[in-house]
Each structure stands twice: as structure tokens, then as C-alpha cells.
C-alpha positions in Angstrom: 0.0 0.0 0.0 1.3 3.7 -0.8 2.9 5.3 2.2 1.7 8.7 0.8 -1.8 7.8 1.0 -2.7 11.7 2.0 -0.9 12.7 -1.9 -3.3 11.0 -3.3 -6.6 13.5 -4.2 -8.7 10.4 -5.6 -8.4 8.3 -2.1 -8.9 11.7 -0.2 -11.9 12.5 -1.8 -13.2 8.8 -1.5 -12.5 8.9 2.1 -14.1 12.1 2.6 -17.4 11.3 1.1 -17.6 7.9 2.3 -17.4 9.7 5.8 -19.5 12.1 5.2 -22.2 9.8 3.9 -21.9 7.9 6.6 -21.8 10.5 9.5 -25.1 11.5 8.3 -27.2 8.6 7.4 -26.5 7.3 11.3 -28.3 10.0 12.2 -31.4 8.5 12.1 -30.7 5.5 13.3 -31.7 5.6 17.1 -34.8 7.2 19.1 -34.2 10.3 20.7 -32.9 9.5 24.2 -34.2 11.2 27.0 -33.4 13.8 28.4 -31.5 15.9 26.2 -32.9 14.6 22.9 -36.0 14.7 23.9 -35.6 18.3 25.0 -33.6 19.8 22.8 -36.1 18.3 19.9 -39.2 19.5 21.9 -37.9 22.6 22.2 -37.7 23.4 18.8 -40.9 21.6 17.3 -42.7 24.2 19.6 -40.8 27.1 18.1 -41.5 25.6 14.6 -45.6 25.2 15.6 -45.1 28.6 17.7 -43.6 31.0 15.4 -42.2 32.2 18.2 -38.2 32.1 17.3 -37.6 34.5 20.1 -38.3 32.9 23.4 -37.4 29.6 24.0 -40.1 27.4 25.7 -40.2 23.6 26.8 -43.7 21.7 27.0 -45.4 25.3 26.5 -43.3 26.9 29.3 -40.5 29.6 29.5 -37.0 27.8 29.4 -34.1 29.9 29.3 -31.4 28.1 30.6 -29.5 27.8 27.4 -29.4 30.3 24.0 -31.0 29.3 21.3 -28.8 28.4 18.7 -29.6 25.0 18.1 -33.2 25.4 18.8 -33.0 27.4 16.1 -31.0 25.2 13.9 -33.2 22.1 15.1 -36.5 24.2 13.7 -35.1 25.3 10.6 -33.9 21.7 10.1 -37.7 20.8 10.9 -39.0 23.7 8.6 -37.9 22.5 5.9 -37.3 18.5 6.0 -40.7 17.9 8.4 -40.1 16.7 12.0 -38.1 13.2 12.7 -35.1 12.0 14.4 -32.3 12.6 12.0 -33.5 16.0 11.3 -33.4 16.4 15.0 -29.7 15.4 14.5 -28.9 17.5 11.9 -27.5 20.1 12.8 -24.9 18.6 15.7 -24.3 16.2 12.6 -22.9 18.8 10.6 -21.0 20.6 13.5 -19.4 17.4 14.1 -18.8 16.7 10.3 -17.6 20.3 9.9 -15.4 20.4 13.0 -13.8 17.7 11.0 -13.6 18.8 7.9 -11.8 22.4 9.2 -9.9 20.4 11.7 -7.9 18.8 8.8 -8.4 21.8 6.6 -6.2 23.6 9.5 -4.0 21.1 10.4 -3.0 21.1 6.2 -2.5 25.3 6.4 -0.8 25.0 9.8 1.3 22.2 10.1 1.6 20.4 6.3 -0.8 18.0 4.0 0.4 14.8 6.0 -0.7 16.7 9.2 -3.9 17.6 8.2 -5.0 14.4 6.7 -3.8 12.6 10.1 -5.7 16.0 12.2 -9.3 15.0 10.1 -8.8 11.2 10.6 -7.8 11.8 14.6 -11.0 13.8 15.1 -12.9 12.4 12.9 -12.5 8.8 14.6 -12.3 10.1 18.3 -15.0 7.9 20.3 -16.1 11.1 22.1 -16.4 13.4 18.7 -18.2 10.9 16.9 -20.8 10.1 19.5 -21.8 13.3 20.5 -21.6 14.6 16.4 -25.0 11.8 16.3 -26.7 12.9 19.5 -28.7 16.0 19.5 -27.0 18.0 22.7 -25.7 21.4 23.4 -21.6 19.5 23.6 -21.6 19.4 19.8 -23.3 22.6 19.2 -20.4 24.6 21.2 -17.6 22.6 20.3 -18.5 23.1 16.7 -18.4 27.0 16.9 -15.5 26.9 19.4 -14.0 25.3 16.7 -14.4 27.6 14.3 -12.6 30.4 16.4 -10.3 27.8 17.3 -9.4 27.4 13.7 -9.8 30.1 12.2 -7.4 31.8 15.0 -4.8 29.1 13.7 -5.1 30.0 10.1 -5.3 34.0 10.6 -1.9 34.2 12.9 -0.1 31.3 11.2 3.2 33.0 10.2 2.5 32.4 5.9 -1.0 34.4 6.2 -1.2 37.5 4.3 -2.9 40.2 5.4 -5.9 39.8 3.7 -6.1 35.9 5.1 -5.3 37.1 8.5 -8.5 39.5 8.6 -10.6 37.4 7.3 -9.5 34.9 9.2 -9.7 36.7 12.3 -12.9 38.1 11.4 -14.3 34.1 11.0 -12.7 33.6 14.5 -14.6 36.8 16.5 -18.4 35.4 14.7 -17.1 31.8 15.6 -17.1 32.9 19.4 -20.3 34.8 18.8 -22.0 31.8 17.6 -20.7 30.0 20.5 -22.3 32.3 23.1 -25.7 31.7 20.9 -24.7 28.0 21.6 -24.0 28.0 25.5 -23.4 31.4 26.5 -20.6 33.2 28.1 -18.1 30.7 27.8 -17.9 30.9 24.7 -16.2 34.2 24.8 -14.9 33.7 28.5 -12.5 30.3 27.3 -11.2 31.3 24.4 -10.0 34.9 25.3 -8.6 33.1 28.9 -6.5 30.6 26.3 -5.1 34.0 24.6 -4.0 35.7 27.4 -2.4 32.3 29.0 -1.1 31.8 25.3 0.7 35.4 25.4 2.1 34.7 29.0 3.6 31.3 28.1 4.8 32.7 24.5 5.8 36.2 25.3 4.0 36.5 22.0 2.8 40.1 23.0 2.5 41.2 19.7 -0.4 39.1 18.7 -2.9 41.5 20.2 -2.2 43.9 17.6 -3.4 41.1 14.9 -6.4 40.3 16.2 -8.4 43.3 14.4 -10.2 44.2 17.8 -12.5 47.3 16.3 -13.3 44.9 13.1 -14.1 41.8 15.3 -15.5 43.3 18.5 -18.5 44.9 15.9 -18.6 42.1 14.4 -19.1 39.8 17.8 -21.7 41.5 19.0 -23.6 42.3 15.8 -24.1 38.4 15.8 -24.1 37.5 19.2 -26.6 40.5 21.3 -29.8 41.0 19.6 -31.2 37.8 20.8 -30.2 38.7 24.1 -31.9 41.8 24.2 -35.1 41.4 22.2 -35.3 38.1 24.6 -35.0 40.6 27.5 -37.5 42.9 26.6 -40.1 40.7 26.1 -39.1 38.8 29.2 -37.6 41.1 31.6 -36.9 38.3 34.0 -34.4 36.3 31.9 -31.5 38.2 32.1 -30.7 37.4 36.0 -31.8 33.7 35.6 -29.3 32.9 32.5 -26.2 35.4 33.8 -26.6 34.7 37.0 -28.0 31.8 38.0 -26.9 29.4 35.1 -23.2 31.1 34.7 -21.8 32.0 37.5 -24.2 30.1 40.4 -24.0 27.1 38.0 -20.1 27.5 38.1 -19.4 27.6 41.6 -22.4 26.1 43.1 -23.6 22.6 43.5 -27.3 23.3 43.1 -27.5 21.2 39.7 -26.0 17.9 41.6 -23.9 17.3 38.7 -21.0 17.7 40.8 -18.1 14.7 40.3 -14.2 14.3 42.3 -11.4 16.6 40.3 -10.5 13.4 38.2 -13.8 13.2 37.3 -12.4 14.2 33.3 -9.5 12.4 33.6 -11.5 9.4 33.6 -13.9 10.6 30.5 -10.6 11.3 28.4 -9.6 7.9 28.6 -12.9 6.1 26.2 -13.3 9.3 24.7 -10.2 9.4 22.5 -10.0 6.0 22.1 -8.3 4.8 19.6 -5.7 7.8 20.1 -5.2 7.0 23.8 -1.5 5.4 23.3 0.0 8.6 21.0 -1.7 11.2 23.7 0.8 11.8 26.6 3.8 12.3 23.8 1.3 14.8 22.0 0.7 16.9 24.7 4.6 16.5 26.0 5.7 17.6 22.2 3.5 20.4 22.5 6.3 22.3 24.9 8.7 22.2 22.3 8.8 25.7 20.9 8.9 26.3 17.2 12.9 27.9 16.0 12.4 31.1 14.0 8.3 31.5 14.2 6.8 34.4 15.9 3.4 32.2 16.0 3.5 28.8 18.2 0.5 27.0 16.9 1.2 23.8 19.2 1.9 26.0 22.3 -1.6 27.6 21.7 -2.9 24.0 21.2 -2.0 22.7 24.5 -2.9 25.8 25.9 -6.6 25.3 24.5 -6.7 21.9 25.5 -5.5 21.9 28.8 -7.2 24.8 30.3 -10.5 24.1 29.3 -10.3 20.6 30.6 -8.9 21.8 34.3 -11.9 24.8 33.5 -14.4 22.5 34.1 -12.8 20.4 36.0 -13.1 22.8 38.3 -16.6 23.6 38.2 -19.4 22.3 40.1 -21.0 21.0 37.4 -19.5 18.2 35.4 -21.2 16.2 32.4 -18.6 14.0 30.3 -19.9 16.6 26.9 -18.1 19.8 28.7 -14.4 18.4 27.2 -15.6 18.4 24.2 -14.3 21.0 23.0 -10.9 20.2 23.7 -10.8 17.3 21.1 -9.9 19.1 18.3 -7.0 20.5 19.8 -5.8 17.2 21.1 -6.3 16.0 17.4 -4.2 18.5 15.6 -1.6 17.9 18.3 -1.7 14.0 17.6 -1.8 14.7 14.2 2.1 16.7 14.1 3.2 13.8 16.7 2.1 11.1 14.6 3.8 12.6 11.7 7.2 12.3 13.4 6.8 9.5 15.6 9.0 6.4 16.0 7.8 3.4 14.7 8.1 1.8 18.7 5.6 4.5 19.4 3.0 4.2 16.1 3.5 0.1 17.0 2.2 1.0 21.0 -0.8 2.8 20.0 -1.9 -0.2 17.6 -0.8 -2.5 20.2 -2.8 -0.4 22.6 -6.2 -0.7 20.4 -5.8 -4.6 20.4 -5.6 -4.9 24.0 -8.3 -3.0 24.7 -9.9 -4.8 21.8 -9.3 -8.1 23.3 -10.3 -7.2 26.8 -13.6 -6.4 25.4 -14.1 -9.9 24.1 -13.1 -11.2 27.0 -15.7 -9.0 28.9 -18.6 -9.7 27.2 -19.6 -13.0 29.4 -19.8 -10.8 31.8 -22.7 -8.5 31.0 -25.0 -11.4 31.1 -23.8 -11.1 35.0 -24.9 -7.5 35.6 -27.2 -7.5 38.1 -30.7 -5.4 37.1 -34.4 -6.2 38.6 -35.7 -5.3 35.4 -36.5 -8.2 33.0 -36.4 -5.5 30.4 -33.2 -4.7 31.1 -31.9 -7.9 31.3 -33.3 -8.5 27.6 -31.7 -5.1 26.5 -28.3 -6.5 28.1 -28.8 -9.5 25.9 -29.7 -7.3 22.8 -26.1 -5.1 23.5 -24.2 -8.1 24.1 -23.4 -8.9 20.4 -23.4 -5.3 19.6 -20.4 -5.2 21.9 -18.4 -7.7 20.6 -18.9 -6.3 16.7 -17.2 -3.4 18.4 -14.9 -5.3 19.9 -13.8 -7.9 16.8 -13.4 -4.3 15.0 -11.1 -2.5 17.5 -9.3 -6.2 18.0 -8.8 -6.3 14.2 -7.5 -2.9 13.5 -5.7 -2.6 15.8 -3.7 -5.9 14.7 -3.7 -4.6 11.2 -2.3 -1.4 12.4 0.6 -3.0 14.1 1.5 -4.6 10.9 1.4 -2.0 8.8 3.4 0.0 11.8 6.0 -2.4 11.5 5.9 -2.5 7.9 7.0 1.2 8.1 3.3 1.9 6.2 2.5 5.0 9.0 -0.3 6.4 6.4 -1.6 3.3 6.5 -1.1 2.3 10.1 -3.2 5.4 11.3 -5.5 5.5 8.5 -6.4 1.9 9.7 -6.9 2.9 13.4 -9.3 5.7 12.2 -11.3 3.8 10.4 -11.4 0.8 13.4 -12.1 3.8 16.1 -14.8 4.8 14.0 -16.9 1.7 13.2 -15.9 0.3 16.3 -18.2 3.5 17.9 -20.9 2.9 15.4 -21.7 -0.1 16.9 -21.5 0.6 20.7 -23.8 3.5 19.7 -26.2 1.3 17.3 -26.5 -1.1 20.0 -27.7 1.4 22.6 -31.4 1.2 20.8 -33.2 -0.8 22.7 -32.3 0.8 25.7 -33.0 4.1 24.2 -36.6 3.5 23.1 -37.3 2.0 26.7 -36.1 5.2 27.3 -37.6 7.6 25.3 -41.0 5.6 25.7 -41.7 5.6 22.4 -43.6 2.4 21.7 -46.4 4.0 24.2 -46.9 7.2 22.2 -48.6 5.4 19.3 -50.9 3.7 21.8 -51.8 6.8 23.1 -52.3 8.9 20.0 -55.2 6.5 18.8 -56.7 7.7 22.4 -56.3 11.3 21.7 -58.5 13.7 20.1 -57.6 17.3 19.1 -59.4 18.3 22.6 -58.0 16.2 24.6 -56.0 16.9 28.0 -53.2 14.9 28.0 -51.2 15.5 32.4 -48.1 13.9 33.2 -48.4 13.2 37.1 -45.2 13.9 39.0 -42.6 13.5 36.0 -42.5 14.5 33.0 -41.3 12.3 29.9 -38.7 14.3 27.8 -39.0 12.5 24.7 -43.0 11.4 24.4 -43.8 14.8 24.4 -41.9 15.1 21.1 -43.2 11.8 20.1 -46.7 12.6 20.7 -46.6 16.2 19.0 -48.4 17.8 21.8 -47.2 19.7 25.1 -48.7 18.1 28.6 -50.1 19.3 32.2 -47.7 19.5 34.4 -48.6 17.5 37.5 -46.7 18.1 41.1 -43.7 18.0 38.6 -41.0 21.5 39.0 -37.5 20.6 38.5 -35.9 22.2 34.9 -39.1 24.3 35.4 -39.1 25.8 38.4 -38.2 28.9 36.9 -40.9 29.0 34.2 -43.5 28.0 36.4 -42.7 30.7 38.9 -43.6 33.3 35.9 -46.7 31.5 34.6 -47.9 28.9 37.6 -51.1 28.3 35.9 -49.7 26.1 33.3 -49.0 23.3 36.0 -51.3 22.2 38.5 -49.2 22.0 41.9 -50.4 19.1 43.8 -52.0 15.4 43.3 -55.2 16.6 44.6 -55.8 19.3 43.3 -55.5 16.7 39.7 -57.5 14.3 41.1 -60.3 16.4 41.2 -59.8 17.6 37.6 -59.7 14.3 37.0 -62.7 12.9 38.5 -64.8 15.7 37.6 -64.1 14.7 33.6 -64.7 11.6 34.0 -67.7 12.1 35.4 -68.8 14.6 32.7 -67.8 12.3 30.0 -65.2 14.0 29.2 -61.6 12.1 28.3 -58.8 12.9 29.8 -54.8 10.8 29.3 -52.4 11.0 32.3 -48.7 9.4 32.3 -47.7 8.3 35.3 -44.6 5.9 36.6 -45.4 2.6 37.3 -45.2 3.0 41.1 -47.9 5.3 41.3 -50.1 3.6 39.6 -51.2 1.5 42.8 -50.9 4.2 45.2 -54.0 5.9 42.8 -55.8 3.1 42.4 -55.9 2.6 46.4 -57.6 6.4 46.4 -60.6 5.4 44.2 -59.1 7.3 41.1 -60.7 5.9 37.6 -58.3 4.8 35.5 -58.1 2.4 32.2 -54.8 1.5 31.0 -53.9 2.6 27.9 -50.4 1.8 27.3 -47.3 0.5 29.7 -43.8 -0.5 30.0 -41.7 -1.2 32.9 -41.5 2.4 34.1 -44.3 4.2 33.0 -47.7 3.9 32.2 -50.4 5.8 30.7 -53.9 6.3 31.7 -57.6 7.2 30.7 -60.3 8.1 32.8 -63.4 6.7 30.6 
């Protein structure tokens, strides 16, 4: 096989559409897993039925915890292909795909053709990248735009750029951060221009503040990122406090979400999620101190500063979910990328031997799931169903990683990596493709049929003390809020009469319908069900699973 594989335009281009291809049709694969599927898809089906693109809303009630720029993205994508999973998708599939693409675009400008096309495959078969570029979630969303400042910030100061590149450039960079503040808010201003001013420290590069084009960019930032934020404000003069406030700096620094986790909490994330690039990562981050003879611009230096204090960033924080490094990746993937073009063979050979091992162990280990212990004979079928799932992956990241060592010691390094891409990639297809069956028990999708031949346009439809993320996407139709507050705490206090607060006070809804003819649907969880029927409340069951059910009262 050619060791130049990244020369050659006709196998690039193959790969590249193949991927592409690929990345999206997956999309549609799965149910949308609660809850942030089902939220995030919610969400914007009610802007698209709404018309209102200006505040955000979930089940019918005021939800500003997060900007709304892929609520946007996920109604425009339902505007104009109709509602469905992979359009839910869509968007975080071409962040993902696009984060990518420019990944190895940069990585080409930056560092050389063989780096680039080793920067694309890196990200491109990261298990953390890939799996969040097919789930509809905020990670994606702001990784994809930090990655456009990322980038672009690469490509504008780059010591070859001109300065017509560099203003553009730098110009792509400033909307890039906008756009990430429209994703997730202050951070993505806050991380990037923390990373510059640690960049300048470690550098001494002072001088790069007079490239940035401040005036240009500045205008431009806020152009694109404030007049949501203040026609959002006027029409709901209570937002500003909740989102600054409460979900920056409270969010930050207190533990009111209970998402907190122990400081290696990211450590331990980093390890699956950039599988199969685990064994070349500590030399990538170690080559990264190196600085660059006769540059004024040190592109790896700014790397590992991106990558490093954005993952001790959150680590930090109160609030940890494994999606908050995501942002890091592409950073770690350029970096593997200019390692991996230099390596030793004994090191190419250790990350090969490294995806066999872990390739083997995972054939070794799948006995075991039959041994989980779960109470749920649903679950223990959906273990059964994942069990040969598993091992595909497995056989895959066995295999390549075995082929990779031979072309390693072959001295075929295009090929070598090229081969633990492609492993890392399908391998991750398959852990993914087997999570369906736990996803629709999930989502509770199978019940939503059931209960839309129950449902007329007039119908009420309560969820009693929970509220199902996904069904309400599924059904097409917003419910009553029963004794439920939670995510909407905040909402409600603004408009308490879209919930009713207590049991009772439903009950006699309930019972008054029924009594007047008049249909009404309730979901409940399986363990309530009992404790109602005990208090005389009429009920017909509709649909159920092993965690919820749903109920009629004629």
C-alpha cells in the first residue's frame, strides 16, 4: 500500500465522502434518548408550531437556561425536511462533520498535507467526537463553533498568512465565538479569550494582540451575538438574571444542579473518549512544549494551551457532564496529528498495540454482561440485545488494531493510522447502534402510538409527578404539568397556571371529567399507579412499559 496515502486527491476524496455519507445517514438511526434529545427536539418543534423564534419554551413553558442556537437550527432543520429524528440530528451532525472537515483543513495550512490528513482522521475517529456529532446535545453545538474560532485563530496568525487571510481569518474567528455564546453562553467568549491571554504569558508573543483586528471583530461579535439577548430581554424582563446569573456564575461555583463529580472526574472521561488515540496522547501533549525555531506564532503551544485549560476549566466547576471536554478534542487531534507525523515506529507500533488490547479485553468481557445484576426483566433482555453489539465493536477494534501494528512495523504510517481511524470509527458505530433498545425504553416511544389513537384534538393529556422528555416530542403535543417542577421551576414561577401543583388538586380535575364524560390521558410511573388506584381514582390503562404507564379516565 502507498505510504503517501494523504498525496493522493482520488483516495482523499473517496474517504471524505464515504465519511461524510456515513456520518449522516446514522443519524437517524436511534430514538431520541431522554433527556436531552428529547428536550432539545421539543424545544424546537414548539418554536417551529409557535412561530415564536424568540423565546425559548419547553412543553409550553418559559425555558431559558440555554441560547437558542440550536433550537434554532433544530427548527429550521424541521422547517424545511418535516419533524423526525435525524433532522433532529442534523444540525450537531454537521458541527461534528464540519469540526472535522476544518480540523484537517487547519491542520494542512498550519502544520503540512500529511498533518492535516492525520488531524481529520484523529477527530474524525475520536469515540467522544463521533458520539456526541450523532446525539442531539448542546456539547456538539459549542464545540462546533468553538472550533471555528479555534481554527480560524490558527489560520489567521499562522506565520505564511497575508494580510488579507489574516483579517478574514480573524474576522471568522470573532463570529465563531459569537456563535458560541448563541450555543451555550458566556463561555464561549470567556474560554477562548482566557486561552489567549495564558497563550501570550507562556509565548511572550505580546504582539499578537495587535493582529487580532479588535474594532473589526468586537462589531462584528456583538452584531451576531446580542440581539437575541436583548429582544429576549424585553419581552421577558426576567431572563437576564436567571441565565447570567443563576446558570453562569451560580452554576459555576455552586452545586445546586448535583452534577457535581471528584477533580479526576475528566480524567477518567478522556480515557474512552479518545480512544483509539489514547497510546500517542501523553507524547502529544509533551511535544506540545517544544517551541517552534524562528516562528513568531507557536501553533502547538496555543494547542496545549486550549486543550489543557479548558479541561482543568471545568474540571473545576461544580458541574460536570462528560460533553463539557468536548471542546478540547480538536486540539488534542491536531496535536496527535504533528506527533504522529514524526513518531518512531516503537511508538505508532504502541498505540496499535494499545487498540488490540483493549480490543481483546472487550471480548473477554462480554460474558460478563450477562452477570450485571438489574431487577428489570427488560433490562436484562436489553443487556442480551447489546451483548453482540459489543463484541462487533470489539472484533473491529481487535482487528484494526492488529492490522495497524502490521502495517506499523511494515514502516506503512499512512496506513497504520489511516487503519486505526477507520477501526475507532466503526468500532463506535456499533457501541452506539446497540444502545437502541435501551433508548426506546427510554424515550418511551412504543407508548406514544398507543396513546395517539386515544387522543382527540381536545383532549387533556397531564403527566403526574414526572415529565417524559422524549413522548412529548413523540406525541406532537405539550402536557399538564402534575406536582412536577425541576428544569421548570423557573418557568412556572412566571406562569404557575400552566402546571397544576399538587396530586389533589388533579384528582379532582380528573374525577370531575370523568364524570362529565369528558376524556382525559395522564402518564404516570409505574409505582404510582397502585398508590391511585388505592384512592378510588378511575383509571383504564392505555399503554405501559416497565416504568411508565399511561392512563384514561373513561
Amino acid at each position: 500500500m502507498n505510504n503517501d496515502l494523504y498525496n493522493s486527491k482520488k483516495l482523499l476524496w473517496s474517504l471524505a465522502i464515504t465519511f461524510t455519507l456515513v456520518w449522516l445517514y446514522v443519524l437517524g438511526w436511534r430514538t431520541l434518548v431522554p433527556p436531552d434529545e428529547g428536550r432539545y427536539a421539543e424545544m424546537a418543534r414548539e418554536m417551529f408550531t409557535t412561530g415564536d423564534w424568540i423565546t425559548t419554551r419547553l412543553n409550553g413553558i418559559k425555558y431559558f437556561e440555554k441560547p437558542p442556537l440550536q433550537t434554532w437550527m433544530n427548527a429550521l432543520s424541521f422547517a424545511v425536511f418535516g419533524l423526525g429524528e435525524w433532522q433532529a440530528r442534523l444540525w450537531t451532525g454537521l458541527c461534528g462533520l464540519t469540526g472535522v472537515l476544518l480540523t484537517g483543513y487547519t491542520g494542512h495550512k498550519v502544520f503540512g498535507a500529511r498533518a492535516g490528513f492525520y488531524a481529520a482522521l484523529a477527530l474524525g475517529a475520536s469515540l467522544f467526537w463521533v458520539a456526541s456529532g450523532q446525539i442531539d446535545s448542546l456539547d456538539m453545538s459549542l464545540s462546533g463553533m468553538m472550533t471555528i474560532a479555534l481554527c480560524a485563530l490558527l489560520l489567521a496568525q499562522r506565520d505564511a498568512a497575508t494580510p488579507a487571510e489574516r483579517r478574514n481569518w480573524m474576522l471568522v474567528c470573532w463570529a465563531g465565538m459569537a456563535l458560541a455564546v448563541l450555543a451555550k453562553g458566556l463561555i464561549g467568549l470567556v474560554l477562548p479569550g482566557a486561552v489567549l491571554v495564558l497563550y501570550t504569558l507562556a509565548a511572550r508573543d505580546w504582539a499578537i494582540w495587535a493582529r487580532l483586528h479588535l474594532g473589526k471583530g468586537l462589531l462584528l461579535f456583538f452584531a451576531v451575538a446580542t440581539p437575541w439577548f436583548v429582544l429576549v430581554a424585553l419581552k421577558n424582563p426576567e431572563q437576564p438574571h436567571f441565565f447570567f446569573i443563576h446558570e453562569h456564575f451560580e452554576r459555576f461555583l455552586l452545586k445546586t444542579h448535583h452534577r457535581e463529580g471528584p477533580w479526576y472526574y475528566f480524567f477518567v472521561m478522556l480515557i474512552p473518549g479518545i480512544m483509539p488515540w489514547l497510546g500517542v496522547l501523553p507524547q502529544s501533549l509533551l511535544g506540545a512544549l517544544r517551541l517552534e525555531q524562528r516562528t513568531v506564532f507557536q501553533p502547538r503551544l496555543m494547542l496545549l494551551v486550549w486543550a489543557v485549560f479548558i479541561f482543568f476549566f471545568f474540571s473545576y466547576s461544580s458541574s460536570k457532564l462528560p460533553g463539557y471536554i468536548l471542546p478540547i478534542f480538536p486540539a488534542l487531534a491536531l496535536l496527535i496529528a504533528v506527533y504522529l507525523e514524526n513518531a518512531s515506529r516503537p511508538n505508532r507500533v504502541f498505540a496499535a498495540v494499545l487498540l488490540l488490547v483493549v480490543g481483546v479485553a472487550g471480548i473477554a468481557a462480554i460474558p460478563q454482561i450477562a452477570h450485571i445484576k438489574v431487577h428489570d426483566p427488560a433490562e436484562v433482555k436489553m443487556l442480551e440485545a447489546y451483548q453482540p453489539w459489543v463484541l462487533a465493536a470489539a472484533i473491529i477494534a481487535a482487528a484494526g488494531g492488529a492490522l495497524a501494528l502490521l502495517h506499523a512495523r511494515h514502516l506503512r504510517r499512512d496506513a497504520s493510522v489511516l487503519t486505526l481511524a477507520i477501526a475507532g470509527f466503526l468500532a463506535t458505530q456499533m457501541v452506539l447502534a446497540g444502545f437502541e433498545p435501551y433508548g426506546k425504553l427510554r424515550a418511551g416511544k412504543a407508548l406514544t402510538h398507543r396513546i395517539a389513537a386515544e387522543l382527540a384534538p381536545d383532549t387533556k393529556i397531564y403527566s403526574v409527578s414526572t415529565y417524559e422528555q422524549s413522548m412529548t416530542f413523540y406525541l406532537g403535543r405539550t402536557v399538564t404539568l402534575v406536582d412536577y417542577w425541576d428544569e421548570f421551576t423557573f418557568g412556572l414561577e412566571q406562569q404557575p397556571e400552566l402546571s397544576i401543583p399538587t396530586v389533589d388538586a388533579w384528582i379532582g380535575i380528573w374525577q370531575k371529567d370523568a364524570a362529565a364524560g369528558v376524556k382525559d390521558i395522564a402518564i404516570i410511573d409505574v409505582e404510582d399507579y397502585p398508590k391511585l388506584q388505592a384512592r378510588g381514582v378511575t383509571m383504564r390503562v392505555v399503554a405501559e412499559d416497565t416504568r411508565r404507564m399511561a392512563v384514561a379516565n373513561r
